[in-house]
N, CA, C and O atoms as a GROMACS GRO file, in nm:
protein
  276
    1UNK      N    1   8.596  10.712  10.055
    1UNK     CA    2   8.672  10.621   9.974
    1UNK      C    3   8.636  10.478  10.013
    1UNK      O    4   8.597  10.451  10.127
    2UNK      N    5   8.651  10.375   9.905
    2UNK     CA    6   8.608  10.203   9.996
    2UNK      C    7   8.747  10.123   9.944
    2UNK      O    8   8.806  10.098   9.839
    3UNK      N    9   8.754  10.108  10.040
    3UNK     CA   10   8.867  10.014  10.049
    3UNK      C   11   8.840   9.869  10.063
    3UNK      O   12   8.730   9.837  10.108
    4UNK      N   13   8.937   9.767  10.027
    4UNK     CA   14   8.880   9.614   9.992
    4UNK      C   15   8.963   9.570  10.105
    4UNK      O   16   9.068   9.628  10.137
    5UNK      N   17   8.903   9.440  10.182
    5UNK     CA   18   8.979   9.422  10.280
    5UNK      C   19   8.928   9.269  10.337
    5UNK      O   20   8.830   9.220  10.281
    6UNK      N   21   8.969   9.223  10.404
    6UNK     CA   22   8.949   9.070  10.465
    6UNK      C   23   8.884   9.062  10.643
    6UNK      O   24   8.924   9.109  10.749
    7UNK      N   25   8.765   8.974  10.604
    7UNK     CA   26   8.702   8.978  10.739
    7UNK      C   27   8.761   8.860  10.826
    7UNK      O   28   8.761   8.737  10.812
    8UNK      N   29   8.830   8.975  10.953
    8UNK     CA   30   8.866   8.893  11.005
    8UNK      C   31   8.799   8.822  11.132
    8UNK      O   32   8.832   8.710  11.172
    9UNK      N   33   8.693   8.908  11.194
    9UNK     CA   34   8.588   8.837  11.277
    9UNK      C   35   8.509   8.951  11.312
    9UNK      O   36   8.538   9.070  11.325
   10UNK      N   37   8.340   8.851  11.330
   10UNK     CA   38   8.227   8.938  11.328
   10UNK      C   39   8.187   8.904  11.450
   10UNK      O   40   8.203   8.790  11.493
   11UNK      N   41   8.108   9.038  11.545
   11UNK     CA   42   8.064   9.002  11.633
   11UNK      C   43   7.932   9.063  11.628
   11UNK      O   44   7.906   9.183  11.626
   12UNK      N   45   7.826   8.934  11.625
   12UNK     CA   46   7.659   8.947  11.569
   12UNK      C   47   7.622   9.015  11.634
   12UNK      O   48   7.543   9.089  11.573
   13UNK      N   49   7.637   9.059  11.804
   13UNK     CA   50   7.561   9.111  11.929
   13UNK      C   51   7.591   9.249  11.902
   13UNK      O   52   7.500   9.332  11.917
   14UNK      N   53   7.744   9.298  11.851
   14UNK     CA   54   7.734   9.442  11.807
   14UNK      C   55   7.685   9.509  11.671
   14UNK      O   56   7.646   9.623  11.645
   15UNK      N   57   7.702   9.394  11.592
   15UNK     CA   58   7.713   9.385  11.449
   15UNK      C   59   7.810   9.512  11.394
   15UNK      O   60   7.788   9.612  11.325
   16UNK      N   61   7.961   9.444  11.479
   16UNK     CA   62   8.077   9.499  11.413
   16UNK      C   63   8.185   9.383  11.340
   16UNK      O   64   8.157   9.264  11.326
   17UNK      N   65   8.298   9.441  11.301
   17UNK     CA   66   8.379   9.344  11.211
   17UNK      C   67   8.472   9.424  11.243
   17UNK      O   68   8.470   9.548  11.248
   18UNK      N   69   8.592   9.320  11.275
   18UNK     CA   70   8.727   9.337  11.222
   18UNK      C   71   8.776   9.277  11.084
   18UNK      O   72   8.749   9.175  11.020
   19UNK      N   73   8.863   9.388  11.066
   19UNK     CA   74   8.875   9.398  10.904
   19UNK      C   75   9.046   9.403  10.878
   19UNK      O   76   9.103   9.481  10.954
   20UNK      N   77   9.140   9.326  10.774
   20UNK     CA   78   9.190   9.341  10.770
   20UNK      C   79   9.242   9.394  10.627
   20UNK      O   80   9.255   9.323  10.528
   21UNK      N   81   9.272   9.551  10.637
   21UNK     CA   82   9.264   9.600  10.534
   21UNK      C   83   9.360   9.536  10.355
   21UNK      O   84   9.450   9.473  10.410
   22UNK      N   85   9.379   9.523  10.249
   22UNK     CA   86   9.420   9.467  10.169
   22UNK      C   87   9.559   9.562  10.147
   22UNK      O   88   9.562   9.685  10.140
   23UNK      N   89   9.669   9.472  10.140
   23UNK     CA   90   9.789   9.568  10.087
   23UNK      C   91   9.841   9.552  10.242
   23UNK      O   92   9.960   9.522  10.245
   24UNK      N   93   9.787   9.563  10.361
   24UNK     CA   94   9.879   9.607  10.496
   24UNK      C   95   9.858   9.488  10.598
   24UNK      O   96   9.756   9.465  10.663
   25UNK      N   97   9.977   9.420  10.596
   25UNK     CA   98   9.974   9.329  10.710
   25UNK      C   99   9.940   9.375  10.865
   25UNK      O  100   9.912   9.302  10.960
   26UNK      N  101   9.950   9.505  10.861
   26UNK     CA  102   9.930   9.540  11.018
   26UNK      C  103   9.855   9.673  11.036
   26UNK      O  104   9.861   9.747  11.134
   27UNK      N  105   9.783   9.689  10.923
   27UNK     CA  106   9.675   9.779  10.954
   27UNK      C  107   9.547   9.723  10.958
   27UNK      O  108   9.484   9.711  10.853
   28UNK      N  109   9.497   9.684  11.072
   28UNK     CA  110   9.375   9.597  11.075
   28UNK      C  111   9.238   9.730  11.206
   28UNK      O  112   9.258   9.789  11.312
   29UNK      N  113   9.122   9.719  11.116
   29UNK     CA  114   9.052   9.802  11.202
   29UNK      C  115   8.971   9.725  11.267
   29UNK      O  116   8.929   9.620  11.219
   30UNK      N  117   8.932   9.777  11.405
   30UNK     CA  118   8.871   9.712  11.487
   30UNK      C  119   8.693   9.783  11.474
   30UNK      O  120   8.670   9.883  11.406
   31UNK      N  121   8.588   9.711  11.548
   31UNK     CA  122   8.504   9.744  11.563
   31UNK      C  123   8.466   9.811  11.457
   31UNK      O  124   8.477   9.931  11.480
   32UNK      N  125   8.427   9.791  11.352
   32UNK     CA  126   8.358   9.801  11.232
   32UNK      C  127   8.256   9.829  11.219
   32UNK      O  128   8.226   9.721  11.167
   33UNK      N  129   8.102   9.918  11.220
   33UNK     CA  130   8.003   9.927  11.202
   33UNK      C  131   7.983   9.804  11.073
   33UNK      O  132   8.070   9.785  10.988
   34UNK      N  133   7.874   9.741  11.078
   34UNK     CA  134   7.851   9.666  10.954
   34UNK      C  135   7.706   9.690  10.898
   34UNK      O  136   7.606   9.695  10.971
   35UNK      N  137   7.704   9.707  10.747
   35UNK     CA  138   7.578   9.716  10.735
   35UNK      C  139   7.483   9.643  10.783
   35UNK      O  140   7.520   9.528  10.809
   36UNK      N  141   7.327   9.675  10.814
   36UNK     CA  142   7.265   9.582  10.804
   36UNK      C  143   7.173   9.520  10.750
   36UNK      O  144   7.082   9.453  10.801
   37UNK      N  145   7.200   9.546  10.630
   37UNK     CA  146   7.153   9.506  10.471
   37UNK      C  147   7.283   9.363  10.468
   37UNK      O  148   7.324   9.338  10.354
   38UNK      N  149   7.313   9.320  10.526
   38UNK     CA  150   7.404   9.209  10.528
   38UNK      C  151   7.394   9.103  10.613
   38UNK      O  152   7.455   9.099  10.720
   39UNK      N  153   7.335   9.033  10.581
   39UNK     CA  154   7.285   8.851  10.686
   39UNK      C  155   7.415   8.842  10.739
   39UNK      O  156   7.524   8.844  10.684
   40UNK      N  157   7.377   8.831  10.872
   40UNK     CA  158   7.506   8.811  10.974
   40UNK      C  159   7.567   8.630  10.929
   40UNK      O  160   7.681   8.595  10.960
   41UNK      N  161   7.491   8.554  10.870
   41UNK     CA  162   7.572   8.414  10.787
   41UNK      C  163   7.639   8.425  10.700
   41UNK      O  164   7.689   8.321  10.658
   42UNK      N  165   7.669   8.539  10.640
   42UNK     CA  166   7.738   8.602  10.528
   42UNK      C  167   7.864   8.683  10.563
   42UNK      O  168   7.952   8.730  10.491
   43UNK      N  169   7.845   8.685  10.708
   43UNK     CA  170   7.992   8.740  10.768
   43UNK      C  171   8.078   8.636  10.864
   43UNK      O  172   8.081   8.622  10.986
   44UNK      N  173   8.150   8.566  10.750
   44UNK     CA  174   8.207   8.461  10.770
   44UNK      C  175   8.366   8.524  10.806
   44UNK      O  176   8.425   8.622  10.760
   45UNK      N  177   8.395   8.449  10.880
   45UNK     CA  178   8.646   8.534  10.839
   45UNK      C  179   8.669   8.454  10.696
   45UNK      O  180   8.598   8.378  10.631
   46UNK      N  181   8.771   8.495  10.684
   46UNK     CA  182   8.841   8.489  10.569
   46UNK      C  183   8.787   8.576  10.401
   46UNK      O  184   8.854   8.601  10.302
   47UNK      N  185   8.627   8.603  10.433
   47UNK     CA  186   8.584   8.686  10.315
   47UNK      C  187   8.594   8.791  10.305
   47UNK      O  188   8.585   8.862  10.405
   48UNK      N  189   8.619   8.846  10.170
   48UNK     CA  190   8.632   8.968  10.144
   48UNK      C  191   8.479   9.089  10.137
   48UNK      O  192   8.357   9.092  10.118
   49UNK      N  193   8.625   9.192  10.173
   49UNK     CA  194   8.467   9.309  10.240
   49UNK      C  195   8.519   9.433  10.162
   49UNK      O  196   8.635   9.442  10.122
   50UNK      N  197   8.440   9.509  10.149
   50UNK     CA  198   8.453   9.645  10.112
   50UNK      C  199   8.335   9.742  10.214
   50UNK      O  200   8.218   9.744  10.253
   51UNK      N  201   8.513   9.843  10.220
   51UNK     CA  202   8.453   9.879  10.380
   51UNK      C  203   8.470  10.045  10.344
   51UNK      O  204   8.576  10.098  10.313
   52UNK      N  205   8.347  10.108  10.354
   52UNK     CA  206   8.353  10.305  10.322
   52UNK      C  207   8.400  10.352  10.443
   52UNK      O  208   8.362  10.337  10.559
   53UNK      N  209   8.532  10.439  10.370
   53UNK     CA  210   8.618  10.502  10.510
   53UNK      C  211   8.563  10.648  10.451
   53UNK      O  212   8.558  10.693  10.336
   54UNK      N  213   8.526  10.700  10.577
   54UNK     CA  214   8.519  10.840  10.566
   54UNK      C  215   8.606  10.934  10.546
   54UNK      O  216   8.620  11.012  10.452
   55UNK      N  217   8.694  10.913  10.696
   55UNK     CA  218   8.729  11.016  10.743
   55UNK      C  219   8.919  10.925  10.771
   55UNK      O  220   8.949  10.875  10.879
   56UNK      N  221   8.997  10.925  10.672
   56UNK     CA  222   9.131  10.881  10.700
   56UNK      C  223   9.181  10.899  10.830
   56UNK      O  224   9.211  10.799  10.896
   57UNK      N  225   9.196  11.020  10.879
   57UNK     CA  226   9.250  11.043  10.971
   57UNK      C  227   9.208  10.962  11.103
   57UNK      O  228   9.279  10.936  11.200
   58UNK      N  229   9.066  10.929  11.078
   58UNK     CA  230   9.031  10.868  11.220
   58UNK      C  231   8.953  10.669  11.109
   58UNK      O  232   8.876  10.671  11.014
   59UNK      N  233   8.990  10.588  11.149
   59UNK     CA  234   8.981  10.431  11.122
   59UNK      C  235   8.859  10.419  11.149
   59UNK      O  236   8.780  10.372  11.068
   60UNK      N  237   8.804  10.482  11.328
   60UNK     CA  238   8.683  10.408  11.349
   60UNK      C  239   8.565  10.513  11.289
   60UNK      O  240   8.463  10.521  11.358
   61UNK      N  241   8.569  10.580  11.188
   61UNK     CA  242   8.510  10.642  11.114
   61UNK      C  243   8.456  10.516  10.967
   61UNK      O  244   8.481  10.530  10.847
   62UNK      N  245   8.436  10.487  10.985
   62UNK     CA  246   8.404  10.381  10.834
   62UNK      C  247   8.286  10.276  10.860
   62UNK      O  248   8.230  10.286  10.969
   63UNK      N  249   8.245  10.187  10.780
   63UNK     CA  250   8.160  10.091  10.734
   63UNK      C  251   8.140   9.985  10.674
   63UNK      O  252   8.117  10.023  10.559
   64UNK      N  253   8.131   9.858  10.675
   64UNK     CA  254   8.110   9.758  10.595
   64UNK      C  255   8.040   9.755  10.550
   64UNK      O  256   7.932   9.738  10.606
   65UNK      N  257   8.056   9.775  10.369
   65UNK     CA  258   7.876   9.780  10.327
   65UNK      C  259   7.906   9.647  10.213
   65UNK      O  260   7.798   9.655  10.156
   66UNK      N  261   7.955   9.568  10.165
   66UNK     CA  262   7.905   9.485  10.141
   66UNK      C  263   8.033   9.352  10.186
   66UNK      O  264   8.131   9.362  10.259
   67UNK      N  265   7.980   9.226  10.102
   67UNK     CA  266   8.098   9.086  10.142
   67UNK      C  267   8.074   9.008  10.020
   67UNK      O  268   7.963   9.034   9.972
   68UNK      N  269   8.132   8.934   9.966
   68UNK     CA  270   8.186   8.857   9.885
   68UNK      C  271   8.287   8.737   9.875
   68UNK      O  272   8.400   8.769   9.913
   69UNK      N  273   8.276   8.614   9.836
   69UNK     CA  274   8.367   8.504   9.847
   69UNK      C  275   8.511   8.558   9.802
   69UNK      O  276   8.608   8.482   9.802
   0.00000   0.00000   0.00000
């Protein structure tokens, strides 16, 4: 499933993202795989991400595959 969500900070050395999912003030996932079909200048906070969750039951199961203003 991809869910739309807000980047809340990228870290280039892992090339993960915290994400804060859309709709939930306090469901925010950590450590994010991010694509890397995605220029790490393009993973700014405050932009929006759409992020493929696999596996619900487990968060750190998912992906950032793309970003947008």
């Amino acid at each position: 499933m991809i869910e739309h969500g807000i980047l809340k900070a990228f870290n280039a050395g892992a090339y993960t993202a915290t994400v804060q999912l859309t709709g939930s003030l306090a469901q925010w996932l950590g450590a994010v795989p991010v694509s890397r079909g995605i220029a790490t200048g393009e993973m700014t906070a405050g932009r929006k991400v759409a992020v493929a969750v696999f596996d619900h039951t487990n968060p750190s199961d998912a992906v950032v595959v793309a970003v947008w203003p």
